[in-house]
DRENTORKOL-3810 file (N, C-alpha, C; in nm, 4 decimals):
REM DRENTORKOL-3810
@n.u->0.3149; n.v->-1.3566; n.w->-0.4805; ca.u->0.1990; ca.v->-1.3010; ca.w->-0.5466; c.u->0.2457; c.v->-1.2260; c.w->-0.6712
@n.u->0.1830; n.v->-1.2348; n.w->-0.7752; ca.u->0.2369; ca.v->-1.1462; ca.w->-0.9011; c.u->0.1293; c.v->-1.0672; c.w->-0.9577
@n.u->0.1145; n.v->-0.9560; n.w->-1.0263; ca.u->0.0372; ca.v->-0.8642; ca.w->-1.0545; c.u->-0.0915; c.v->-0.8775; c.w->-1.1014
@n.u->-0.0783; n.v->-1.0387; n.w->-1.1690; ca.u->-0.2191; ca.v->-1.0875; ca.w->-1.2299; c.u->-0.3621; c.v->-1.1520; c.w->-1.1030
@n.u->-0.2575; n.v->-1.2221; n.w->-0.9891; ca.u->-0.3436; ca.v->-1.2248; ca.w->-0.8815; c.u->-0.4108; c.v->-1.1229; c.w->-0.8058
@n.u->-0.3261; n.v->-0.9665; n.w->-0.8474; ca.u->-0.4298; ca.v->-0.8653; ca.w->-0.7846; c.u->-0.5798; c.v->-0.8736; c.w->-0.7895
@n.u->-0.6621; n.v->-0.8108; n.w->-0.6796; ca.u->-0.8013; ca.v->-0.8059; ca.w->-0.6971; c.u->-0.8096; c.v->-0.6908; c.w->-0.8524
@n.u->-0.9528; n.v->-0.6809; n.w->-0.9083; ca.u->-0.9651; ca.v->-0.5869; ca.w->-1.0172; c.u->-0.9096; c.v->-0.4579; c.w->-1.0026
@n.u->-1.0381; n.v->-0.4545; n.w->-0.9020; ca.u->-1.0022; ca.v->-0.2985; ca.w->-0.8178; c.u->-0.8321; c.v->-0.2657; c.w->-0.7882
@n.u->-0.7894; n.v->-0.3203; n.w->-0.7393; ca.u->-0.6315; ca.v->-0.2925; ca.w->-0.7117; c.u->-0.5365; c.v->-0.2837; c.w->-0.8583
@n.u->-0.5919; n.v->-0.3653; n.w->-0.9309; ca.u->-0.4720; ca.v->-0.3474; ca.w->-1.0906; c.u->-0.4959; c.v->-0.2446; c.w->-1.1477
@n.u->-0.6608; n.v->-0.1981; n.w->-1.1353; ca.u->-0.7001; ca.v->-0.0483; ca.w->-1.2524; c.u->-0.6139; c.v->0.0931; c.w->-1.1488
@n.u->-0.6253; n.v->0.0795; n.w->-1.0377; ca.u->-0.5529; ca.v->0.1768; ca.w->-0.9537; c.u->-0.4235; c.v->0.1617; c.w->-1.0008
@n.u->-0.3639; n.v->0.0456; n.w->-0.9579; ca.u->-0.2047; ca.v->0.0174; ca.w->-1.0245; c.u->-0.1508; c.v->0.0397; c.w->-1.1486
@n.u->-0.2777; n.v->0.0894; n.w->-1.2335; ca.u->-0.2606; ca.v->0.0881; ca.w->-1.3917; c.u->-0.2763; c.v->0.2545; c.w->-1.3649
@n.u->-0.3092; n.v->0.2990; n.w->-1.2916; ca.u->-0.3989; ca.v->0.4356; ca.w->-1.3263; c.u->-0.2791; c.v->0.5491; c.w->-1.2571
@n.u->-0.1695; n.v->0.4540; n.w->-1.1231; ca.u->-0.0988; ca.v->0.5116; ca.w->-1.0245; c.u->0.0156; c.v->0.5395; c.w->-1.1506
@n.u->0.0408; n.v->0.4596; n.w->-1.2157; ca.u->0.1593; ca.v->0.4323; ca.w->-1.3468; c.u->0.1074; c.v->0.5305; c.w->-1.4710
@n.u->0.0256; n.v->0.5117; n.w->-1.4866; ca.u->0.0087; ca.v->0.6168; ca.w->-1.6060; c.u->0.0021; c.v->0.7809; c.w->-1.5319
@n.u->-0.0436; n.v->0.7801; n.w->-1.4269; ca.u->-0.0150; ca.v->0.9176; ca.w->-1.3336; c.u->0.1034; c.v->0.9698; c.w->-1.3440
@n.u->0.2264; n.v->0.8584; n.w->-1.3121; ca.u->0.3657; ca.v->0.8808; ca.w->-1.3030; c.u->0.4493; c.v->0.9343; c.w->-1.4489
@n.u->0.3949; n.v->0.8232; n.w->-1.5090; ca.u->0.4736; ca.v->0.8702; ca.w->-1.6163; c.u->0.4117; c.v->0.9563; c.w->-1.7158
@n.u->0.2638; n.v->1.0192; n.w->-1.6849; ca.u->0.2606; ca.v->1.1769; ca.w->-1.7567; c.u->0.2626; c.v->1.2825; c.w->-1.6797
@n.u->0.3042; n.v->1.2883; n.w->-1.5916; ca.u->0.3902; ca.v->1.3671; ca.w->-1.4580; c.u->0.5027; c.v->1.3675; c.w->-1.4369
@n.u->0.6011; n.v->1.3055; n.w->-1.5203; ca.u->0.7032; ca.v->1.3398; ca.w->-1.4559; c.u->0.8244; c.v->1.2941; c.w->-1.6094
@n.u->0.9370; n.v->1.3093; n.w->-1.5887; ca.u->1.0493; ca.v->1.3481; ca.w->-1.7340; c.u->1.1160; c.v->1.2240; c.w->-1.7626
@n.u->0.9892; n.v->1.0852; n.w->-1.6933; ca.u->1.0874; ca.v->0.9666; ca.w->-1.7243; c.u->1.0935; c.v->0.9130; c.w->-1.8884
@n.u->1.1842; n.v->0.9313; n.w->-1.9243; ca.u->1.1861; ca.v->0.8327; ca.w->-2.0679; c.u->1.2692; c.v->0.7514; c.w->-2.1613
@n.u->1.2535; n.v->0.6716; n.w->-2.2146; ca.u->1.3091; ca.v->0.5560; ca.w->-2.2642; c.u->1.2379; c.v->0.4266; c.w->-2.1742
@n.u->1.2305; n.v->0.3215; n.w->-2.2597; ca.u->1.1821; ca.v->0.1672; ca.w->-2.2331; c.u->1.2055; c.v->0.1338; c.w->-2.0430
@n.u->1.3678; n.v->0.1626; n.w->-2.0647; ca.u->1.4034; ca.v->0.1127; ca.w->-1.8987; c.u->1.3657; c.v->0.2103; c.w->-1.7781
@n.u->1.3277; n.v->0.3246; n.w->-1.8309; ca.u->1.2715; ca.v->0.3718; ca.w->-1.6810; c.u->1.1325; c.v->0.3602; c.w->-1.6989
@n.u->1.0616; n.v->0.3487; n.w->-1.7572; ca.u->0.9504; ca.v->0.3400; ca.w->-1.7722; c.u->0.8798; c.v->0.1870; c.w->-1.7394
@n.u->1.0239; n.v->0.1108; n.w->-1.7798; ca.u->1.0000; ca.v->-0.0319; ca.w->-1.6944; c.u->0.9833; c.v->-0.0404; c.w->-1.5870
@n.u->1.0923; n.v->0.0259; n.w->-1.5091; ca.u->1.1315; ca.v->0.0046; ca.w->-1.3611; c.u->1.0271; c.v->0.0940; c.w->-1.3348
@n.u->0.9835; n.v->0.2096; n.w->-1.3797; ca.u->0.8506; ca.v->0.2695; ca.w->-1.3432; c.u->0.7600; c.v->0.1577; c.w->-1.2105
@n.u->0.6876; n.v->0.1033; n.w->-1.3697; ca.u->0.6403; ca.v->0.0032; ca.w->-1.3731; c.u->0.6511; c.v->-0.1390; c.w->-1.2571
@n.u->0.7509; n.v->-0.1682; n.w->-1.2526; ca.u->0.7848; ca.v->-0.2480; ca.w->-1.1313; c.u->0.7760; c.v->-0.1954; c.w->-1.0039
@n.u->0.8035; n.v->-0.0357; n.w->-1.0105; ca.u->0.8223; ca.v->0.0028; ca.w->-0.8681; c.u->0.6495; c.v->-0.0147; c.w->-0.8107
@n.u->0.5718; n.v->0.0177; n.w->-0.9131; ca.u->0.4299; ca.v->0.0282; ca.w->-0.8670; c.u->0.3974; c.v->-0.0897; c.w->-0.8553
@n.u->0.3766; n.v->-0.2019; n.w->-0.9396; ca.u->0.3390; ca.v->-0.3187; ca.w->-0.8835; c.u->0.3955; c.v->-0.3750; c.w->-0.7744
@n.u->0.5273; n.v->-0.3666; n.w->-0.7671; ca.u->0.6047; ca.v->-0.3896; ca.w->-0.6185; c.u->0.5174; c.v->-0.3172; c.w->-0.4687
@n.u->0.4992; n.v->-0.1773; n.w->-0.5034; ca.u->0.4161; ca.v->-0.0860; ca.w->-0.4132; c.u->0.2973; c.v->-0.2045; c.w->-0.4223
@n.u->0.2183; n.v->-0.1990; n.w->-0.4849; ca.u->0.0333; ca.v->-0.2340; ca.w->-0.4760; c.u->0.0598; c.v->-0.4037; c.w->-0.4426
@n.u->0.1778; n.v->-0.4878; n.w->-0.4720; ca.u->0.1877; ca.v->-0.6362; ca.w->-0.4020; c.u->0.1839; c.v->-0.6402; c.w->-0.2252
@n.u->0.2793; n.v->-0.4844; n.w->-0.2192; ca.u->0.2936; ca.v->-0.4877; ca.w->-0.0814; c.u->0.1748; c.v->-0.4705; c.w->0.0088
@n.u->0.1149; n.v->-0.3952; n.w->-0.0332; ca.u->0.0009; ca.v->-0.3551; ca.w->-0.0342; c.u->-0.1006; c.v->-0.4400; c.w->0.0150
@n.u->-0.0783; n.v->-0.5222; n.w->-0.0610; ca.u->-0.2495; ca.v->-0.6239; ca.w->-0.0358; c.u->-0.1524; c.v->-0.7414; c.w->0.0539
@n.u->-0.0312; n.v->-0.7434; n.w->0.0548; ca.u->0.0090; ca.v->-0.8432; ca.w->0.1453; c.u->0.0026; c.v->-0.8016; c.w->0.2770
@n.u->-0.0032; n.v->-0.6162; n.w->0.2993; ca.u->0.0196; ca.v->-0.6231; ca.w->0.4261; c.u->-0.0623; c.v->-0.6246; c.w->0.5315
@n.u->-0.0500; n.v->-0.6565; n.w->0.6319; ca.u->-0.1437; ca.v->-0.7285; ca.w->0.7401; c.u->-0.1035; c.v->-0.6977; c.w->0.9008
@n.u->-0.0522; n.v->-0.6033; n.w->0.8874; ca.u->0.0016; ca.v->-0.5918; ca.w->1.0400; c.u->-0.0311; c.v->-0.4600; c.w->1.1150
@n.u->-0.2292; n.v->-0.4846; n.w->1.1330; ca.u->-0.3067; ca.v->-0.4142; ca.w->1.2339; c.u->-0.2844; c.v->-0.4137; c.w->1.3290
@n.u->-0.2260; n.v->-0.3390; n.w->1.4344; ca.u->-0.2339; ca.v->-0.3575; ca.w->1.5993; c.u->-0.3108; c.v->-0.4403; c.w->1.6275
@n.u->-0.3017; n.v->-0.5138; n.w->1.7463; ca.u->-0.4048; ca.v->-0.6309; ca.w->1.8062; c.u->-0.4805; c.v->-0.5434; c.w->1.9059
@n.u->-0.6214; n.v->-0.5750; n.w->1.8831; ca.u->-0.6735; ca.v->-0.4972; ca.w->1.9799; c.u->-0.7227; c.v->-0.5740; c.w->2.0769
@n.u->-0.6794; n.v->-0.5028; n.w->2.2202; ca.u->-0.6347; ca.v->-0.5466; ca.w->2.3400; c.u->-0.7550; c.v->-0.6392; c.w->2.4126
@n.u->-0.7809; n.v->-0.7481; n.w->2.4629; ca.u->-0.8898; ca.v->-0.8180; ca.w->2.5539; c.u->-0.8676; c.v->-0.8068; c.w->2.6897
@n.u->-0.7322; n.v->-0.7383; n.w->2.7173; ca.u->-0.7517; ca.v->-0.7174; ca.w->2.8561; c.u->-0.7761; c.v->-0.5047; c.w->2.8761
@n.u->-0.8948; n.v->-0.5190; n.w->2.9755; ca.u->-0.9678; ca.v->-0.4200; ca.w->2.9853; c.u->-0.8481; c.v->-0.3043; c.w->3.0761
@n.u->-0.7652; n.v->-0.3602; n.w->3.1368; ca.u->-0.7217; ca.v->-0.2987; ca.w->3.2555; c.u->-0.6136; c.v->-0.2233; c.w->3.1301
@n.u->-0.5799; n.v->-0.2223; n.w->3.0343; ca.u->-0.4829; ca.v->-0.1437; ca.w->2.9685; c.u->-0.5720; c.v->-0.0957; c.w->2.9124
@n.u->-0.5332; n.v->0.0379; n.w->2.8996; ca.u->-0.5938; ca.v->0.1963; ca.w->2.8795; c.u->-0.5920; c.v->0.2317; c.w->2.7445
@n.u->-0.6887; n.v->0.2731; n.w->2.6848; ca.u->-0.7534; ca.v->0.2829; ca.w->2.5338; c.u->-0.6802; c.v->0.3838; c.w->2.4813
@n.u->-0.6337; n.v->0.4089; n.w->2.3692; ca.u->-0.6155; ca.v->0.5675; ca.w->2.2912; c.u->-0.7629; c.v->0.6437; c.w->2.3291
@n.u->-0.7133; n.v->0.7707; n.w->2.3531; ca.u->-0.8450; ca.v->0.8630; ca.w->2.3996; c.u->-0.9748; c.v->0.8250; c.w->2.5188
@n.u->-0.8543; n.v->0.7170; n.w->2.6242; ca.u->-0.9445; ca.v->0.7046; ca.w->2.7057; c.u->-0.8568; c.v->0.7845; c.w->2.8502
@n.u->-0.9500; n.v->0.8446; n.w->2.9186; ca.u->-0.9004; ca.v->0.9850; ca.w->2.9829; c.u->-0.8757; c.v->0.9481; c.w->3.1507
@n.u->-0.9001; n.v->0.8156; n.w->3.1312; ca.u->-0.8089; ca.v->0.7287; ca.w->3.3086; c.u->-0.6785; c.v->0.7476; c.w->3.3282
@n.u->-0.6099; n.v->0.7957; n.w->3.4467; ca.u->-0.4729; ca.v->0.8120; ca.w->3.4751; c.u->-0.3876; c.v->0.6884; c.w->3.4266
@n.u->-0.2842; n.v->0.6646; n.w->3.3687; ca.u->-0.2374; ca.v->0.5634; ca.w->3.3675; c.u->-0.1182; c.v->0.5129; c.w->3.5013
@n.u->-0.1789; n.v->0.3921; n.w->3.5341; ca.u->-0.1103; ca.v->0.3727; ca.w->3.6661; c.u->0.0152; c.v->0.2869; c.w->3.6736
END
């Protein structure tokens, strides 16, 4: 995936997380401001790739978060 396939919504954040950074903080010259740059799109690729929700359970007999049955 590369930065142009982001959804809208996700590039103006990614644009907005980068300009945050670098008027916050003492990076300067071309190459850190590059790698800036990469580190955030790297962050916001990961981002929309990642996908690894707990499975939520179909068997009833294992016991819920905040459910108040002894576990046996």
């Amino acid at each position: 995936m590369k930065f142009s396939e982001l959804t809208e919504p996700s590039k103006v954040r990614a644009r907005d997380a980068l300009y945050a950074i670098l008027a916050n903080s003492s990076i300067g010259g071309e190459d850190k401001a590059k790698a800036a740059g990469e580190f955030v799109c790297s962050a916001f690729l990961a981002m929309e790739r990642f996908d690894r929700a707990p499975d939520v359970a179909a068997d009833s007999s294992k016991v819920k978060i905040g459910d108040s049955r002894p576990i046996e």
